[in-house]
C-alpha positions in Angstrom: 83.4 122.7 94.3 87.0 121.7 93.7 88.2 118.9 92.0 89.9 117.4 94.9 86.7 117.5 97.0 84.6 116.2 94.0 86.7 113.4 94.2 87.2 112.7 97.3 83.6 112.3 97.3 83.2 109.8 94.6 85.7 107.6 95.9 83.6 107.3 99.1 80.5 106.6 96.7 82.5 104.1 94.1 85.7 103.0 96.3 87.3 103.5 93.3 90.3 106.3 92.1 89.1 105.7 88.5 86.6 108.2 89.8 89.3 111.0 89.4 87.8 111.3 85.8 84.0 111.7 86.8 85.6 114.0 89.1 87.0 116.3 86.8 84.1 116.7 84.2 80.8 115.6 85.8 78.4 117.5 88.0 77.0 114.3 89.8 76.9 110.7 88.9 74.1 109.8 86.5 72.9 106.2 88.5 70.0 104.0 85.8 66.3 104.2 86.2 64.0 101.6 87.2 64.8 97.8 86.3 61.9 96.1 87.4 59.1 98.3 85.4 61.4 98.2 82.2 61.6 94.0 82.2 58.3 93.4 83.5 55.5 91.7 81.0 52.1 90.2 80.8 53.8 86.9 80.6 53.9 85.9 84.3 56.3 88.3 86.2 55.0 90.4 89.1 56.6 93.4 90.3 56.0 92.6 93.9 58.5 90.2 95.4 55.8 88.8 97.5 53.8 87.7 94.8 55.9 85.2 93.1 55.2 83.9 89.5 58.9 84.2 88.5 61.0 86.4 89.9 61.8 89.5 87.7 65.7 88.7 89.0 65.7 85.6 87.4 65.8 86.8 84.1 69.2 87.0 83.8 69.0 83.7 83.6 66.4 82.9 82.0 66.1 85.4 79.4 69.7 87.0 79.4 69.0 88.6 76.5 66.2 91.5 78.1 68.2 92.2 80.4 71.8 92.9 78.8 69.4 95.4 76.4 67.8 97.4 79.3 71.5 97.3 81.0 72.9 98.5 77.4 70.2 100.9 76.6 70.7 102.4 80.2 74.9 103.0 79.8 73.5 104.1 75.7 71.5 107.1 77.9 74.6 108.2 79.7 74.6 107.1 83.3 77.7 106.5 84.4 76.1 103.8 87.1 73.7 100.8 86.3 72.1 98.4 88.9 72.5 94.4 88.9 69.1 93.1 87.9 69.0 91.3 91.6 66.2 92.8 93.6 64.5 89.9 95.3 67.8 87.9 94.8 68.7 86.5 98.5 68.1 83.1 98.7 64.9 83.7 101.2 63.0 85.8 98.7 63.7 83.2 96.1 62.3 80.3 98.2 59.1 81.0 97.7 59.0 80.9 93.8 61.2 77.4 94.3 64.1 79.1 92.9 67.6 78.1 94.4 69.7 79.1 91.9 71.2 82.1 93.5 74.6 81.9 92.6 73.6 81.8 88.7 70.8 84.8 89.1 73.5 87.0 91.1 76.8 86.0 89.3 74.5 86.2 85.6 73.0 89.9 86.6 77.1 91.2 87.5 78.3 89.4 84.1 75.8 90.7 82.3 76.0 94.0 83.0 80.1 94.0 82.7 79.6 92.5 79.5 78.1 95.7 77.7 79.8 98.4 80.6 81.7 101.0 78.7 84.7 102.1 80.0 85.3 104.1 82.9 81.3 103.6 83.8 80.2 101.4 87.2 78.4 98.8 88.0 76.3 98.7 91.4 75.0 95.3 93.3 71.4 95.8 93.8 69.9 94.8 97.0 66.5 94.7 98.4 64.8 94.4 101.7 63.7 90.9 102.9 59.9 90.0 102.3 60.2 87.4 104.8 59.0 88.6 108.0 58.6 85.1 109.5 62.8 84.3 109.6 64.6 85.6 112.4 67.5 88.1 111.8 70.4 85.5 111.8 69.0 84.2 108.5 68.3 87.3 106.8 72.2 87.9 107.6 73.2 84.5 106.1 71.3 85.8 102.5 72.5 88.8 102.5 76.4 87.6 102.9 75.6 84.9 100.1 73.9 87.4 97.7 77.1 89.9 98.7 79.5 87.2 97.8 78.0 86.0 94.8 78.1 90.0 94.0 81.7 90.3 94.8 82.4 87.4 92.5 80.7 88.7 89.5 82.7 91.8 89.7 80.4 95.0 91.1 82.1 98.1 92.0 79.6 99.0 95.1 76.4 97.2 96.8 72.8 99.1 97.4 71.0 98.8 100.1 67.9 100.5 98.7 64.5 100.7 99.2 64.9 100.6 103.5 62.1 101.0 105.5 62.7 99.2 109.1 65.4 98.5 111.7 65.6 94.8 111.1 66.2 95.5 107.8 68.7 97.6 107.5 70.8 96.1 110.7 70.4 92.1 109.0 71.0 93.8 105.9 74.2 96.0 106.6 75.6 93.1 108.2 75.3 90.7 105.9 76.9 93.4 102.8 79.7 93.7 105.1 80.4 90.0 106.3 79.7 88.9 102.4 81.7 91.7 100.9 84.2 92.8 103.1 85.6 96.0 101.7 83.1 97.1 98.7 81.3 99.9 99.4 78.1 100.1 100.7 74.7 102.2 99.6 72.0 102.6 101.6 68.9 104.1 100.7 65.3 104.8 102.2 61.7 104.4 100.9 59.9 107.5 102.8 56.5 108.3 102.9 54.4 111.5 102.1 56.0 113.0 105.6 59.6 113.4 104.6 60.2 112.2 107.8 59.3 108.7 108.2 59.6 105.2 106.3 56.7 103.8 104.3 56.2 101.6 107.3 56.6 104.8 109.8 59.8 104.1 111.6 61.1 107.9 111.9 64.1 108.7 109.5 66.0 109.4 112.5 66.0 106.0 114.1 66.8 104.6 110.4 69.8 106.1 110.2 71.1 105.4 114.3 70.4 101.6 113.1 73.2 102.1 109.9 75.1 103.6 113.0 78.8 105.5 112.3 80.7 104.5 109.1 83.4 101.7 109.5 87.1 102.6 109.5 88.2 103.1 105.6 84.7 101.8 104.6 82.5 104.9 104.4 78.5 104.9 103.9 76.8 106.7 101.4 72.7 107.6 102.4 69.8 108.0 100.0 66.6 108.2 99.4 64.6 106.1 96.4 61.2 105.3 95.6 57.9 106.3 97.0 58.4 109.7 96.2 57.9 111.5 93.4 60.7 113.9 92.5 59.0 117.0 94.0 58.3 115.7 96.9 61.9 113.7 97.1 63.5 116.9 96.7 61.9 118.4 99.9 62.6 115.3 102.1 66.2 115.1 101.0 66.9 118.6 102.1 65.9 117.1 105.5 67.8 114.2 105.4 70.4 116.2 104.4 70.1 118.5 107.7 70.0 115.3 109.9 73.3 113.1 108.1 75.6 114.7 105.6 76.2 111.0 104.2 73.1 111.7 102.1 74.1 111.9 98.6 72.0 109.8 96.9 68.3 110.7 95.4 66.1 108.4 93.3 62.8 109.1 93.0 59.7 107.3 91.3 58.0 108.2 88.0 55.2 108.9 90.1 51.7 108.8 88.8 50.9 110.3 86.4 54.1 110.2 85.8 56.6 112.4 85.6 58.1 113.3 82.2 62.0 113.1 81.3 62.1 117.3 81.4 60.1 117.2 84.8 62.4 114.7 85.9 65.8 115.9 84.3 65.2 119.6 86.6 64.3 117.7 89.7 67.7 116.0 89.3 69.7 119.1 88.7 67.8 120.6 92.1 68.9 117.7 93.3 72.5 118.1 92.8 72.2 121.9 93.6 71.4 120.9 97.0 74.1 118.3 97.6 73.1 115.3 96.0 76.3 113.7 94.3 74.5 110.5 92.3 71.0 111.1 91.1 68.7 109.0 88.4 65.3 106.9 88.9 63.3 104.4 90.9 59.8 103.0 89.9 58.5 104.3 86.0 61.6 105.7 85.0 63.9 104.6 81.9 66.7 105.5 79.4 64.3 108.6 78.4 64.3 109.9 82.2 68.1 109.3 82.2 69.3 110.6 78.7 66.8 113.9 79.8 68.8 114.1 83.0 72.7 113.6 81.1 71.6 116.1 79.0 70.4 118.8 81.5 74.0 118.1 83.1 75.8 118.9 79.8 
C-alpha cells in the first residue's frame, strides 16, 4: 500500500493530518485493550451497566488515579489509540446509580487521558449502547449529544460507537455523536454473535449497517467489529463484513475464554490487518500484554 493511500485512510479514521506520520511507518493503528476488566474490583463495581453499584466510568472521578495508570500503561504498550474511560457515561445510563455528574465523568476521562498522551498518539471518545429500553429514541439522542459535547470539550480526536447491536441504537446513537459533535469523526462498531452474520440480539449485519446509512459529506464513517468474538472467530466475520461495506476497518475482539494469550492474540491482529483491517487491538480480557504482543508483531 502507498503512503498516500495509507494516509488517506487514517485521516478518515482520526480526522486528523498528524496521521501523515502513522502513515509513513505503521502497518495499522494499534487501538487499547479492554478498560472495563482492567479497572474493575471486588470493591463494588460491576461490569454490567445494568447492574449499577458504581459505575466503572465514574472513576475518573472518583479514583482518577486508576485510571490515568491503565490509560498510561496502555500508551507505555504502544498503541497509538486509547479509549476515554466513559462506557455507560450518557446521562440515562447514570440515572440509575443516582449519578448526575456527567459533565465531570466525561470531561475527567478526556483530561485524563490527554494528560499522560504522548505525542503524536490519539485519543478516542468511548461510547456505549443505551441500557435503557424504556426511554423513547428522542432521549437517547439528547445523551448521546451531551455525552458528545462534553467529549468535544475535553479534547478527543474521534468518538466510538462500539459495541452495536440494534437499529434504535445505532440511529439515536449516530445522531446524537453528530448533533453533540459536529465534525469529529465517528466509529461505529458491532457486537456479532457466533454467526458472523448477525448482532448478539440477531438483527442481521446487513440491516445494521443500512441503519448507519451513507457517510455524511466531509464526515466519513469508519465500521468495526468488537467484543463477543473471540479473535478467531472475529477474523472470519470481518472478512464478511468486509465483503458487505468497505468502511470496515476496525477489529477488536474479546480475550475470549479461556482466554486468548498476547502471541494468540498479536497473530490474529496481524491477519487482521492482512485482510484490510487499518486499527486493530482488544475488547473484553485484553490489556497492555495483548497490546505490547500485537506492537511488537508489527515491528
Amino acid at each position: 500500500m502507498t503512503h498516500g493511500l495509507r494516509e488517506a485512510i487514517y485521516v478518515r479514521v482520526l480526522g486528523s493530518l498528524m496521521a501523515r506520520v502513522l502513515a509513513q511507518a505503521a502497518p495499522g493503528l494499534v487501538l487499547d485493550g479492554a478498560l472495563g476488566t482492567q479497572l474493575l474490583d471486588q470493591d463494588g463495581l460491576s461490569a454490567s451497566p445494568t447492574q449499577r453499584v458504581r459505575p466503572v466510568c465514574a472513576l475518573s472521578v472518583d479514583q482518577p488515579e486508576r485510571v490515568r495508570t491503565v490509560y498510561a500503561a496502555y500508551f507505555a504498550a504502544g498503541a497509538d489509540v486509547i479509549h476515554t474511560n466513559t462506557f455507560g457515561a450518557t446521562r440515562h445510563d447514570l440515572a440509575p446509580a443516582g449519578r448526575s455528574d456527567v459533565r465531570a465523568i466525561n470531561l475527567g476521562a478526556a483530561l485524563l487521558a490527554r494528560e499522560v498522551r504522548p505525542a503524536g498518539r490519539w485519543i478516542i471518545g468511548d461510547v456505549s449502547p443505551p441500557w435503557r429500553p424504556d426511554l423513547d429514541e428522542a432521549t437517547l439522542v439528547d445523551g448521546h449529544a451531551e455525552q458528545a459535547s462534553f467529549l468535544m470539550e475535553g479534547g478527543v480526536d474521534a468518538l466510538h460507537l462500539e459495541t452495536q447491536h440494534a437499529v434504535r441504537e445505532v440511529t439515536a446513537g449516530l445522531a446524537g455523536l453528530r448533533r453533540g459533535a459536529p465534525g469529529l469523526p465517528v466509529w461505529v462498531s458491532f457486537a456479532l454473535n457466533d454467526t458472523g452474520l448477525e448482532s448478539v440480539s440477531g438483527v442481521p449485519l446487513q440491516e445494521l449497517v443500512a441503519a448507519v446509512g451513507p457517510d455524511e459529506p466531509e464526515r466519513p464513517l469508519v465500521l468495526g467489529l468488537n467484543c463477543s468474538l473471540r479473535p478467531d472467530r472475529m477474523l472470519e466475520a470481518f472478512t464478511l463484513a468486509r465483503a458487505l461495506d468497505p468502511r470496515f476497518l476496525l477489529f477488536q475482539p474479546i480475550a475470549g475464554d479461556p482466554d486468548v494469550g498476547p502471541a494468540a492474540f498479536a497473530a490474529a491482529g496481524r491477519a487482521a490487518l492482512d485482510r484490510g483491517a487499518h486499527a486493530v487491538g482488544g475488547c473484553c480480557g485484553t490489556g497492555p500484554a495483548h497490546i505490547a504482543a500485537l506492537r511488537a508483531a508489527l515491528a
